[in-house]
C-alpha positions, 0 to 999 in steps of 0.5 A: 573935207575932200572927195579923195581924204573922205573916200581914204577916211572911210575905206581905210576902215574895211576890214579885210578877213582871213583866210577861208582855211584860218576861218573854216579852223576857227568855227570847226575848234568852236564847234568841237568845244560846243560838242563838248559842252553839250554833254553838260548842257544836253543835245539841243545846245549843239543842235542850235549853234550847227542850225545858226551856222547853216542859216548864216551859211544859207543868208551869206552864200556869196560871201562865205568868208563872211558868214565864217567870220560872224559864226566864229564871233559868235561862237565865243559868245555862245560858249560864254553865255552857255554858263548862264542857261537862261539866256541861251535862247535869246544869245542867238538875237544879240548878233542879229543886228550885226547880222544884219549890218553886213547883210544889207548890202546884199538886200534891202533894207527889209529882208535884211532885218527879217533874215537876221531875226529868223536866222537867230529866232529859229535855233533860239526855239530849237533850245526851248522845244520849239515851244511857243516862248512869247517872251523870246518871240517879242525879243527877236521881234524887238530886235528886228524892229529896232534894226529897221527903224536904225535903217530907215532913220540913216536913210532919211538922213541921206534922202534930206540932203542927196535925194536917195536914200544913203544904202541906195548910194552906198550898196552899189560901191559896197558890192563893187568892193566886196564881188567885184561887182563894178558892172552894178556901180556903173549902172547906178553911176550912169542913172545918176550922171548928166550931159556935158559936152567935154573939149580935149587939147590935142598938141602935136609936136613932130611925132609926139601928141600930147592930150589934154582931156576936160576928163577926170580919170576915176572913180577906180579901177575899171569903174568909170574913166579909170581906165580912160588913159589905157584906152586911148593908147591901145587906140592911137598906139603912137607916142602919146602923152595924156595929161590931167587937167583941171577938174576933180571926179565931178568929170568923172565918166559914169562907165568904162563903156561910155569912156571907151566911146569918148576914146575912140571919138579923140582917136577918130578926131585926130585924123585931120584938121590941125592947125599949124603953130609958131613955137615961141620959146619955153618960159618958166614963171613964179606966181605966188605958190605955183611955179608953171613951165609954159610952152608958148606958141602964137595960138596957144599955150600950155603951161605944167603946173608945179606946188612946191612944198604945198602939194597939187592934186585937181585944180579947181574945174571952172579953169577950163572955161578960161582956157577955152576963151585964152587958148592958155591951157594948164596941165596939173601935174600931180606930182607932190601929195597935197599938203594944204587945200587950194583956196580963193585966192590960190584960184585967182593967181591961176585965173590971171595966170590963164588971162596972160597974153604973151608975144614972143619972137618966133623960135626953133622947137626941138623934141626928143621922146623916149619910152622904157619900163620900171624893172621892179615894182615900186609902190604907188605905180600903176603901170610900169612904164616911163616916159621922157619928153624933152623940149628945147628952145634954142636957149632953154631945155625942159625934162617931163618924167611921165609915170603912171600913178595917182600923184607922187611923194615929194621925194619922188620929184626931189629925187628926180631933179637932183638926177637930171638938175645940170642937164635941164633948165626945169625937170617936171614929174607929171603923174595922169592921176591914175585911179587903175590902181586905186583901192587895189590894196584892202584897207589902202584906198591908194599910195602916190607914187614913191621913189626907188632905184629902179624907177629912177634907173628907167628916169635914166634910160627914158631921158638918154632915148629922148636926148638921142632922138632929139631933133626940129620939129613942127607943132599944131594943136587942134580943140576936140569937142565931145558928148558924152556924160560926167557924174558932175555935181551929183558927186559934191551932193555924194560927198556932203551926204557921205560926211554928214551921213556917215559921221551921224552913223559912225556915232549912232551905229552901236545903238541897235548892237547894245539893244538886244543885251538892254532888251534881255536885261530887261527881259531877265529882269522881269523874269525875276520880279514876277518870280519875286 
């Protein structure tokens, strides 16, 4: 499984709670029902659920909604258990793990156990007097135990096969999710990220530059080169098109501060030093699944890489090395959601694509650009700008439809060729893979980007721009060379300890929930023996 299909596997199961209000309802009718109640049962029943609300209010001051949420659930079990009078004291113990669970990712592994336990232990002995119960005191003690042997267990798991303990890993991301925390994500992402010397394509065509980054545009959000894309138009300001290249979140840039570094580094390095092209025509060309749209010059090319009916989302990143000795760059376009994994041998076709050397005869090179906006939102657009690039040989004429999402639904591409299919020789939808808008919705890690009647009008006004501003211009291309830092492999290390880790959890995680009514059966149980 990849990064992408395991990240969307586990977030799509956060749970988003209600609202405060809805929350603050729910736990006031409990607690009206409990006062109730305690005209039977006495004054110490609603004494103890009022206690186990404000510890669990004190334990998750940062998360109120949480701790609302909890002492709700909780509720129902209290009433329940208030029919049986015996096991009062220890209903408070029967949360703890789950307590605790939520309680970690806010602290360690240890005082997320001990605040569970004395968040049950001392409303469990306010129901007995605050006398000394050794049976009740080994219960709570038990539990907690039993907490933290589970904690330590998938810690070692995650230790085995990425060198950090899993909730070490996994705390950082909750946080960010949870608060917004991203400042504390980057921090552990930068501890954990090495040095790489990246190499950024920039081709100028008249006005127009396009940019090829040897960077991946994630994690999400404003978390690492998310934003990267952003970032370097606010720079340049000019009319600029940043492509995806090969490569997955192992280029991954640990922090928006160090993206934004490598940002001002392209912008400055784009001052001088082009060198001049030959522009030899537009070639379309069909190797096994892939269709490529190569614009070739005499130094170099640069070729939009196209899946149709099988889905392109990150080509394989050793494909920069063989760009680097070619000069045959490749843009992914990610514009079909990916329908079956590349393989081997899909890699080989792209390798002896990158290795073809072609001399054509010179040609003339027309480009026209074109800008506008989306009038209304339509999912999976992280941004509602468009823009419409239109290149022309004399004899060939190509439409690339640039939108800002993370990939796009098949009939998003389908919609947009039929629009302009007796205009060009080739219509191309190119998304950057932009992850600014991932896991902005709860429960939906991200949507690619789907067809509607606004995208296409703008698809519309963007290409007329372009066609009426189209003209003969020159082109240069110049190769920027960066330092800077990556994730890099740490992330497949991440991804093989989150599949591993995290199917061994979603099996074992309801153990220490049932412990606690397996312990007091047995609690219950020996009461009734020894009074036998």
């Amino acid at each position: 499984m990849d990064s992408e299909k395991l990240t969307r596997s586990y977030y799509s199961k956060l749970i988003r709670l209600p609202s405060t209000q809805n929350l603050v309802l729910w736990v006031s009718g409990e607690s009206f029902l409990a006062i109730l109640r305690s005209f039977s049962d006495g004054l110490s029943y609603i004494l103890g659920f009022v206690i186990y609300a404000g510890l669990s209010l004190l334990a998750f001051r940062k998360r109120i909604r949480t701790s609302l949420f909890l002492t709700g659930l909780f509720g129902i079990l209290y009433l329940l258990l208030s029919f049986f009078p015996a096991t009062l004291p220890y209903s408070f113990g029967l949360f703890s793990p789950l307590v605790a669970y939520t309680l970690v990712i806010d602290y360690g592994e240890k005082a997320s156990t001990v605040i569970s336990v004395f968040t049950g232990l001392i409303p469990g002995y306010t129901l007995v007097g605050l006398s000394l119960d050794i049976p009740l005191l080994v219960f709570y003690l038990l539990v907690g135990a039993f907490s933290f042997v589970y904690f330590d267990f998938i810690n070692r798991q995650g230790t085995k096969i990425t060198g950090f303990p899993s909730l070490n890993i996994v705390r950082p991301f909750l946080k960010a999710f949870s608060y917004r925390r991203e400042d504390e994500l980057e921090a552990f992402l930068e501890r954990i990220s090495t040095g790489f010397q990246t190499s950024v394509l920039s081709l100028k065509l008249g006005e127009v530059v396009l940019l090829v980054p040897r960077i991946h545009y994630g994690m999400y959000g404003r978390v690492g080169s998310s934003g990267f894309i952003y970032q370097l138009e606010d720079l340049l300001k000019d009319k600029i098109l940043v492509f995806h290249g090969p490569g997955s979140h192992e280029l991954d840039i640990p922090s928006s501060r160090e993206s934004m570094k490598v940002a001002q580094a392209i912008a400055s390095g784009l001052n001088d030093g082009w060198t001049p092209l030959k522009f030899q025509g537009l070639r379309i060309f069909n190797e096994s699944q892939f269709v490529f749209t190569s614009l070739i010059f005499d130094k170099i090319s640069l070729s939009f890489a196209e899946r149709p009916g099988k889905g392109i989302d990150d080509l394989p990143g050793n494909l920069w090395d063989e760009s680097l000795i070619t000069g045959n760059f490749i843009v992914d376009c990610h514009n079909e959601s990916l329908k079956e994994e590349i393989g081997h041998k899909d890699e080989i076709v792209l390798k002896s694509f990158l290795s073809k050397k072609l001399i054509l005869d010179e040609k003339e090179l027309q480009v026209g650009y074109g800008e506008t906006r989306i009038g209304a939102n339509c999912e999976g657009v992280c941004d509602n700008r468009v823009k419409a690039l239109v290149i022309g040989d004399g004899a060939k004429r190509i439409l690339v439809l640039y939108v800002y999402a993370n990939n796009a639904d098949e009939e998003t591409s389908r919609k947009a060729r039929e629009l302009f299919k007796d205009k060009f020789d080739r219509v191309i939808l190119v998304t950057p893979d932009d992850h600014s808008c991932t896991a902005s919705v709860w429960g939906n890690l991200y949507s690619p980007a789907r067809p509607c009647n606004a995208m296409l009008e703008a698809f519309k006004e963007a290409t007329e721009m372009a066609l009426s501003n189209i003209k003969k211009v020159e082109a240069s291309y110049k190769i920027i060379t960066i330092k800077t830092k990556i994730i890099g492999k740490f992330v497949s290390v991440m991804v093989q300890g989150l599949e591993q880790v995290g199917n061994t959890a979603m099996k074992t995680f309801w153990i220490p929930i049932i412990f606690p009514y397996f312990l007091l059966f047995l609690i219950l149980l020996g009461h009734g023996l020894f009074k036998i």
